[in-house]
N, C-alpha and C positions, 0 to 999 in steps of 0.2 A: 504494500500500500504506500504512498503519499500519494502514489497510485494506492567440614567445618573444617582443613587438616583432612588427614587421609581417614575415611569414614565406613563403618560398613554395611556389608549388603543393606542389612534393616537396621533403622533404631528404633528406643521404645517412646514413647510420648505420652503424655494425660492426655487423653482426648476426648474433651464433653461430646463430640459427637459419637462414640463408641458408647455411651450412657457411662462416661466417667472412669471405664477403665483403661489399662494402658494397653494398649494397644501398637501394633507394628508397621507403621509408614516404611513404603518399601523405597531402595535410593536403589538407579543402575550402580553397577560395582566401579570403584575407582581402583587405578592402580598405582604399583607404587611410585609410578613416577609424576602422580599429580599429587598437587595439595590444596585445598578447597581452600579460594579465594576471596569468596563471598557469599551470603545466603539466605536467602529472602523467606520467613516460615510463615510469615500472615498469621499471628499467634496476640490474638484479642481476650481480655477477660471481660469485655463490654463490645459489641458492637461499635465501631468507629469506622475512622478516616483512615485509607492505607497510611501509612508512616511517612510524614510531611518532610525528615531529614531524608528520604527515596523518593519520593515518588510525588509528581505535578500533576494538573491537568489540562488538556486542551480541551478549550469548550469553545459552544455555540456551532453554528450551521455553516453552513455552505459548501458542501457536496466534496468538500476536502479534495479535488483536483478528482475526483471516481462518480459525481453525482449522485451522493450518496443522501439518503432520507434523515437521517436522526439527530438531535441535537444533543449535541456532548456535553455532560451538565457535572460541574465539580460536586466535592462531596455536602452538603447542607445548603446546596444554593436553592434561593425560592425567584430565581430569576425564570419568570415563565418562559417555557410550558414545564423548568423543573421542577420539582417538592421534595422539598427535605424530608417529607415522611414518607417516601418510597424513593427511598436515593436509589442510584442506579451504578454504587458502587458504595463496596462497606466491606472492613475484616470483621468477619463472624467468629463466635467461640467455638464454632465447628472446627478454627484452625484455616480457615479460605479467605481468600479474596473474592467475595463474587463481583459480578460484572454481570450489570442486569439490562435488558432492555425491553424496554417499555411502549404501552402505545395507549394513551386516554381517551379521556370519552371524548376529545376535539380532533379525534384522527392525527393527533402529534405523534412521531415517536424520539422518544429521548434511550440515551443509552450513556458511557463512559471509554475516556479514552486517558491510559492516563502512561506517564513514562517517567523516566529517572534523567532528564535532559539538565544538565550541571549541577546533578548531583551525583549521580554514580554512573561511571562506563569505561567500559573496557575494554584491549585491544590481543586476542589470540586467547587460547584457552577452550577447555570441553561446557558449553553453556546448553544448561537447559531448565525446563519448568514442565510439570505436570500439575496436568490441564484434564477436566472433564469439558466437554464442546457442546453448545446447544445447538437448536437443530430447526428445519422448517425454511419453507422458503424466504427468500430475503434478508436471511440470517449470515452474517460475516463475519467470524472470528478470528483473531490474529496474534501472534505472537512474534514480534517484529525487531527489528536494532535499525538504525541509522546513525551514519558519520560525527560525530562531533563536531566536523568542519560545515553542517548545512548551513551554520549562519555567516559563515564567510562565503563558501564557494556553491550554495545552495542544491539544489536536488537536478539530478542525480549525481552530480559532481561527489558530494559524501559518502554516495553508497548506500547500500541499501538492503539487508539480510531477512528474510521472510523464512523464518524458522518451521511456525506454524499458520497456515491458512487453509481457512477447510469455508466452503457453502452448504448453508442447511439445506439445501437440494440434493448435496451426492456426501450424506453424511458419514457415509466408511473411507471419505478419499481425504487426504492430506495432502497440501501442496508446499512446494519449497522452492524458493527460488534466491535469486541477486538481480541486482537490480545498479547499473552504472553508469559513465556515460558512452552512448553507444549501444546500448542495451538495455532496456528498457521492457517492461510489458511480458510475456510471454516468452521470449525468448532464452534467456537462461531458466530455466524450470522443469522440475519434476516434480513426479506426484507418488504417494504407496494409497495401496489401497490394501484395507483389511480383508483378512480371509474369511470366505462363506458369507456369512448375511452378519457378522457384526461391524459397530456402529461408534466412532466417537464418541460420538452425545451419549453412549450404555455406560459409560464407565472411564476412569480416569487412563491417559497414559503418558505417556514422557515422549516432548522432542525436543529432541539435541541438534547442537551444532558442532561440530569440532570445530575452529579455526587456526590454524596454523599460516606462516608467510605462506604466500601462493599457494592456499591451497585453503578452499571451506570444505567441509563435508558434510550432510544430513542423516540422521537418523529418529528410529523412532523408537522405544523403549527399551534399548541398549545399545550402547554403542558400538556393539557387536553388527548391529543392523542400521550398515547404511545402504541409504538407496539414492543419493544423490550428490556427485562428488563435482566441485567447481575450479578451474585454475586457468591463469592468462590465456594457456595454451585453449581455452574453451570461448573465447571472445571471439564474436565476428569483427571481421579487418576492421581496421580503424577504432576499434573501441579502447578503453584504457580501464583498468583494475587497479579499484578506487579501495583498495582494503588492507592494503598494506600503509595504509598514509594515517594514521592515529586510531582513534578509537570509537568508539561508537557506546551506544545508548538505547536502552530497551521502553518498549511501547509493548500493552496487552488495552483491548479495545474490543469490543463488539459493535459493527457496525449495520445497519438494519439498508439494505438498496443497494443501488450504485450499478454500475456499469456491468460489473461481474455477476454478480446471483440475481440480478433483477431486482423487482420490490415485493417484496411481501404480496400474497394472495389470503384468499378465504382459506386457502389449505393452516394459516401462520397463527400459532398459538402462540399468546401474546399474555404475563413476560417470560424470556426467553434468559437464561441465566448461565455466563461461563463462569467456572468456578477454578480456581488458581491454589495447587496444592504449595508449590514452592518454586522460586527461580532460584537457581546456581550457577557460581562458576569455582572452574579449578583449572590450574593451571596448565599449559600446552603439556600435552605428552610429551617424554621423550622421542625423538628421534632415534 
């Protein structure tokens, strides 16, 4: 779109959503040549605000460069068509982020778009976040990074990392791409699709990115499982590979239209809620 330390397998957690006991959040396995960089758990004793020293927001309309329907509303704004008391993003003591998107009785829909833009970002390294996805037409979720340079040398100049992208139309499909100048849109992109008839939106899973110089990778619930690997040598002529040039910055967003999945139909249960188990990074693999 614009278009902890070495950790293991499972740890144990309080989790009021488990009815209080502790229970096993699973992590893909790290090895030993990473070391966990940083770690996002979304870990509320009240209902709130994601963590304001992480995480901003962009708000308000206008079809963000994809003609997209929904208005991006911070956390407590009563700036119509927002309301504070159906925010459309909030940490739960279930341990989540959810990311809600909404539609009133004035045919608005608002949803939440929010990122960690000078305040945390980073350049190389295994990054990922597990994600349950919602679902239905005209439903867009994303798990995304952008250049740290967009506000100098703007978009696509930055760059541009599409981790997680799934339409609630082809709810088993995941998409991944890069995004630079020269390439843009579809062109660099691939997709995995789940086996037999399941379903992002059934259940949580993890996607990763590896980043290393000249070289991203995609994967989905282990890093054992990639299915999309990117490097200079993958650029049509004349494009340039904007990823080795600083750092970049995470975006998680639900967005409701646009160019891609279309808008919402009578099929679109409405609200539509992605829920965000944890973001991580750890440091590049060994070579």
């Amino acid at each position: 779109m614009i278009r902890k330390r070495l950790l293991p397998v499972a740890r144990l957690i309080l989790c009021l959503g488990c009815g209080g006991v502790v229970c096993a959040a699973p992590l893909s396995p790290a090895t030993q040549q990473e070391a966990l960089l940083w770690s996002e758990d979304f870990n509320a004793t009240a209902p709130s605000a994601p963590n304001p020293a992480v995480w901003t927001f962009d708000t308000g309309v206008g079809g963000w460069g994809n003609h997209e329907l929904e208005h991006y509303c911070a956390y407590g704004s009563s700036k119509p068509p927002c309301d504070p008391a159906q925010p459309n993003s909030f940490v739960g003591t279930d341990g989540y982020l959810h990311i809600v998107a909404r539609k009133d009785a004035r045919d608005n829909y608002t949803s939440a778009r929010i990122r960690t833009k000078g305040l945390k970002s980073f350049q190389y390294g295994r990054i990922e976040a597990r994600i349950k996805m919602p679902v239905g037409q005209g439903i867009w979720p994303a798990f995304w990074m952008l250049g740290d340079r967009i506000s100098s040398v703007g978009w696509p100049a930055c760059g541009e990392q599409d981790i997680m992208e799934t339409i609630g139309s082809t709810p088993s499909v995941n998409h991944g791409s890069v995004h630079g100048p020269g390439f843009t849109g579809g062109i660099l992109g691939q997709s995995y699709t789940l086996p037999g008839t399941a379903k992002f939106s059934d259940d949580f899973h993890i996607y990763g990115m590896i980043w290393t110089a000249k070289k991203i990778a995609y994967y989905i619930d282990s890093p054992g499982n990639v299915y999309a690997t990117f490097t200079p040598d993958s650029l049509p002529a004349g494009a340039v590979w904007p990823f080795d040039n600083g750092k970049a910055f995470f975006i998680l967003n639900v967005a409701v239209g646009g160019d891609w999945p279309g808008p919402p139909n009578a099929t679109t249960v409405f609200p539509q809620e992605m829920l965000v188990d944890y973001v991580r990074v750890w440091s590049a693999p060994a070579k």
